[in-house]
ZAMARGU-4260 file (C-alpha; in steps of 0.2 Angstrom, whole numbers, plus 5000, padded with zeros to 4 digits):
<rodrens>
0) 5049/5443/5334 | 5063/5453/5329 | 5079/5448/5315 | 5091/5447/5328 | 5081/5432/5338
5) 5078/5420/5322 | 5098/5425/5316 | 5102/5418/5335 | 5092/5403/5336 | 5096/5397/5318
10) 5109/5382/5316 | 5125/5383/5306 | 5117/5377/5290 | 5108/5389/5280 | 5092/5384/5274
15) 5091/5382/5253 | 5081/5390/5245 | 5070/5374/5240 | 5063/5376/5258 | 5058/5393/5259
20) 5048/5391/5244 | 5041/5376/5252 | 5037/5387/5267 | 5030/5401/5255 | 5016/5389/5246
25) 5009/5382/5261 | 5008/5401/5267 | 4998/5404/5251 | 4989/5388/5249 | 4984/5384/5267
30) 4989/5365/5268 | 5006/5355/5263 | 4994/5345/5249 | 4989/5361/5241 | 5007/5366/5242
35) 5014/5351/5235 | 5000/5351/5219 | 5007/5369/5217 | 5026/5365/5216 | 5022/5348/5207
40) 5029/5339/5224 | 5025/5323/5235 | 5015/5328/5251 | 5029/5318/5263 | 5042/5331/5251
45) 5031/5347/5256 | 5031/5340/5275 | 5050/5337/5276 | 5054/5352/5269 | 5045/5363/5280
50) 5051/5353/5297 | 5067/5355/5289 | 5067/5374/5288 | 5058/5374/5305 | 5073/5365/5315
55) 5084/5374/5303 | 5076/5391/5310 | 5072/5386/5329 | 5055/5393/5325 | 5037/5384/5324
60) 5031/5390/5307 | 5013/5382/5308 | 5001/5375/5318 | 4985/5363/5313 | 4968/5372/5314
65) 4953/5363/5308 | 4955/5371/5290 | 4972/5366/5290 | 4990/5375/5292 | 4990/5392/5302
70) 5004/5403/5301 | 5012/5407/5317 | 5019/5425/5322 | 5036/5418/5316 | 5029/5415/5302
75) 5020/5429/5295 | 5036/5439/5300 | 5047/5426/5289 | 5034/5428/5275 | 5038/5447/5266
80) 5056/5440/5265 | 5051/5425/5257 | 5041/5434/5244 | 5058/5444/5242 | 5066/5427/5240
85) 5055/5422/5227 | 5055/5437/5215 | 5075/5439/5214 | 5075/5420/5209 | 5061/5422/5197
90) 5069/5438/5190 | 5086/5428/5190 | 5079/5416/5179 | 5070/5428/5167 | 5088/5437/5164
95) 5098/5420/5161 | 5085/5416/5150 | 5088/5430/5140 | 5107/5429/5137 | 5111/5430/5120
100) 5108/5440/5103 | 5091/5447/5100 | 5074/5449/5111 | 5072/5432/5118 | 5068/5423/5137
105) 5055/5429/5148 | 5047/5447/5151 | 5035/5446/5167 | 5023/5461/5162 | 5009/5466/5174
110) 4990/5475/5170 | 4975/5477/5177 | 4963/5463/5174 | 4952/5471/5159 | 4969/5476/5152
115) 4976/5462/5154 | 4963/5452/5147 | 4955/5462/5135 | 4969/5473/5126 | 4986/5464/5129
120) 4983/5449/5121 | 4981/5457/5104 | 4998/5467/5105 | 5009/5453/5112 | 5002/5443/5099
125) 5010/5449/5084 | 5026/5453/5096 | 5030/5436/5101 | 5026/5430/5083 | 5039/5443/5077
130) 5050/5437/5092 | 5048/5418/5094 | 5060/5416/5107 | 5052/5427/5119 | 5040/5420/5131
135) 5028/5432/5140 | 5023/5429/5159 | 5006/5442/5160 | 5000/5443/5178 | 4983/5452/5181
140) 4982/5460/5196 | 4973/5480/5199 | 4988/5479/5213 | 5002/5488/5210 | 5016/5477/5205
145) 5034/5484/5213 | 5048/5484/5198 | 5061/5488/5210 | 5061/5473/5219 | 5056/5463/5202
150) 5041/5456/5207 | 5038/5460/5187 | 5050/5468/5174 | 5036/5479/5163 | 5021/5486/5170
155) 5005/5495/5164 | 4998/5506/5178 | 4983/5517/5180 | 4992/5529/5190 | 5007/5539/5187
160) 5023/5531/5194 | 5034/5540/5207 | 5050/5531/5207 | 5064/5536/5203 | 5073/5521/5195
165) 5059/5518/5183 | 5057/5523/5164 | 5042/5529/5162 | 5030/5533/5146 | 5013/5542/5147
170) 5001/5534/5137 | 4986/5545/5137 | 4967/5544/5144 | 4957/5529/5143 | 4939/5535/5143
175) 4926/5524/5153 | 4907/5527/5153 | 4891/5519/5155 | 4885/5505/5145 | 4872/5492/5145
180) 4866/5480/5129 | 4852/5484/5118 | 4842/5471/5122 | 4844/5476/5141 | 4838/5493/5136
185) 4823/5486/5122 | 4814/5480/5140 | 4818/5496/5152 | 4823/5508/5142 | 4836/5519/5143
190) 4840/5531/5158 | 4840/5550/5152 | 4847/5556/5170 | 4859/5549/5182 | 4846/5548/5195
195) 4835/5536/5182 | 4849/5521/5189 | 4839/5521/5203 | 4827/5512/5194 | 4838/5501/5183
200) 4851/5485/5187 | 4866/5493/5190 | 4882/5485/5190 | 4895/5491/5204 | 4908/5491/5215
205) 4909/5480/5230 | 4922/5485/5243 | 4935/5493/5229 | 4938/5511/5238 | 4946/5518/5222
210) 4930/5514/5212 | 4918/5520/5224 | 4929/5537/5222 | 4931/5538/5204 | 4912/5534/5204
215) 4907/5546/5218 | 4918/5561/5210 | 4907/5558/5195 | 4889/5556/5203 | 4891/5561/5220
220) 4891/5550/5236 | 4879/5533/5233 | 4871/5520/5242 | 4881/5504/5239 | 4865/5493/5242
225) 4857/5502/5223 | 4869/5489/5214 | 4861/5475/5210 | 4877/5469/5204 | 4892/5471/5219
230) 4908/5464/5211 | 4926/5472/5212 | 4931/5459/5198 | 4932/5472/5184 | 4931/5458/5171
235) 4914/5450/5180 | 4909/5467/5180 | 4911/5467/5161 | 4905/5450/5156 | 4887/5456/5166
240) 4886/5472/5155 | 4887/5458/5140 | 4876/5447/5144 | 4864/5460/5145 | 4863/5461/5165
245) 4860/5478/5167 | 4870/5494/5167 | 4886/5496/5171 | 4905/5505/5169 | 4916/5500/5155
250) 4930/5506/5144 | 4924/5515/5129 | 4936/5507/5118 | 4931/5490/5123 | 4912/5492/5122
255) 4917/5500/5102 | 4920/5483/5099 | 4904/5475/5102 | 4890/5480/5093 | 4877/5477/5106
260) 4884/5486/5119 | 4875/5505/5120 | 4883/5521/5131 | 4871/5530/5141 | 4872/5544/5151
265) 4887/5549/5140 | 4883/5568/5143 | 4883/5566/5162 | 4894/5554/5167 | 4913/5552/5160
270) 4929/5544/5169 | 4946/5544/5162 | 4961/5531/5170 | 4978/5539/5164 | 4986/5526/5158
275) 5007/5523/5161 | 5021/5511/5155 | 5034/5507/5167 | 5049/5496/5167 | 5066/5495/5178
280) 5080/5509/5171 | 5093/5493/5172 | 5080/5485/5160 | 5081/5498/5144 | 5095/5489/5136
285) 5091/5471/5137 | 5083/5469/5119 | 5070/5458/5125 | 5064/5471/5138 | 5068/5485/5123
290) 5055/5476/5112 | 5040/5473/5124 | 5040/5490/5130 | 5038/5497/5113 | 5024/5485/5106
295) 5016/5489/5122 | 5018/5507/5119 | 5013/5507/5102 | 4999/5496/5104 | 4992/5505/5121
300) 4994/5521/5112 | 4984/5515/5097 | 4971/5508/5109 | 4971/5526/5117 | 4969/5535/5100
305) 4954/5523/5093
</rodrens>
């Protein structure tokens, strides 16, 4: 369906925004009582506002399936504007919050799930301790996050960014490697070779197609089957290596921090991510933007170094 047939058939009253965001939870939840739970609303609420849009538009949004709501064609082309929608008025709200003197309202910052979980904390922290009007919104996703549209204002990325509007600070290499626990490797022993795995619980990929790369440009092409472990949750993948599951990938600079994790194969196997900080240009000045970029920068940098 193109633009030009949902601009004809639409009525005279524009639709708020309350309904599109409506509109876009029972697209992500799959049913207008999940949608309501989400946005804290009565189901009859979530219903009305979604018949509302609908007649508003001319268009059938859903239709019931035995699992519940299924988009319609409309729909699923309504849906990337939506999201639109949703970031701008998020992004809108982190700036009013932040009106005023000194770093304070709301930064949305992005990283990849061990990042995110396993580094971040520490350096924002001490940040938001130092700065108790700012709030922090982390969102882990191995996704990239688009600062252009600000779907988030600061991201860490594992790959160099391309565009143009965005400042952009190199971090440096974060070193991963093989690891398992010593307690794992008391009972089988450690492998001396990369073919050795073959006869040990390795901890892998599932379906990622960047890991399996990485992990091939290193080893060659493998059968996915070998894992006796297939996740593409990095921190699932982690939480096996410590609880002494078998042997897997992790950062070197984590596994340093626990004293029963043990690298393997150090001589033969080595990955690096190259790590970035990224934000909007139109963010540099805002203080509160100013000072999470450089605690992440400092911080990330001193995680690099270690």
């Amino acid at each position: 369906m193109h633009g030009d047939d949902i601009h004809f058939r639409m009525s005279a009253a524009e639709p708020n925004w309350d309904l599109y965001r409506t509109f876009l939870a029972v697209m992500e939840e799959g049913s207008l009582s999940a949608a309501a739970r989400a946005l804290n609303l009565a189901q009859p609420t979530a219903g009305r506002h979604v018949e509302t849009l609908e007649q508003a538009l001319g268009l059938a949004l859903f239709t019931r399936s035995q699992h519940g709501l299924a988009p319609t064609e409309a729909a699923l082309h309504l849906k990337p504007y939506a999201e639109a929608l949703a970031s701008t008025a998020a992004a809108l709200l982190r700036v009013a919050s932040s009106q005023g003197d000194g770093a304070r309202g709301a930064v949305r910052v992005t990283a990849s799930e061990v990042i995110g979980a396993e580094v971040l904390p520490a350096i924002l922290g001490p940040l938001c301790e130092a700065h108790p009007d700012l709030a922090i919104e982390l969102v882990l996703s191995n996704r990239i996050e688009n600062l252009l549209t600000r779907e988030a204002d600061i991201a860490v990325r594992m790959v160099r960014p391309d565009q143009d509007a965005l400042v952009a600070r190199h971090i440096g290499p974060i070193p991963l490697g093989f690891f398992a626990r010593i307690d794992y490797l008391q009972r089988h022993g450690a492998p001396q070779s990369l073919a050795d795995l073959a006869e040990h619980a390795v901890i892998g990929f599932d379906r990622d197609v960047l890991s399996a790369r990485a992990f091939e440009a290193q080893v060659g092409k493998i059968d996915r089957s070998l894992f006796a472990l297939r996740t593409d949750n990095q921190l699932a993948q982690l939480a096996a290596i410590r609880a002494g599951f078998g042997v897997g990938v992790c950062q070197v600079g984590l596994a340093r921090r626990d004293p029963n994790l043990v690298r393997v194969l150090g001589d033969q196997f080595e990955v690096n991510l190259d790590t970035w900080l990224a934000m909007h240009e139109d963010l540099k000045g805002t203080p509160r933007c100013r000072a999470v970029f450089d605690a992440l920068a400092d911080g990330l940098t001193e995680y690099v170094k270690r």
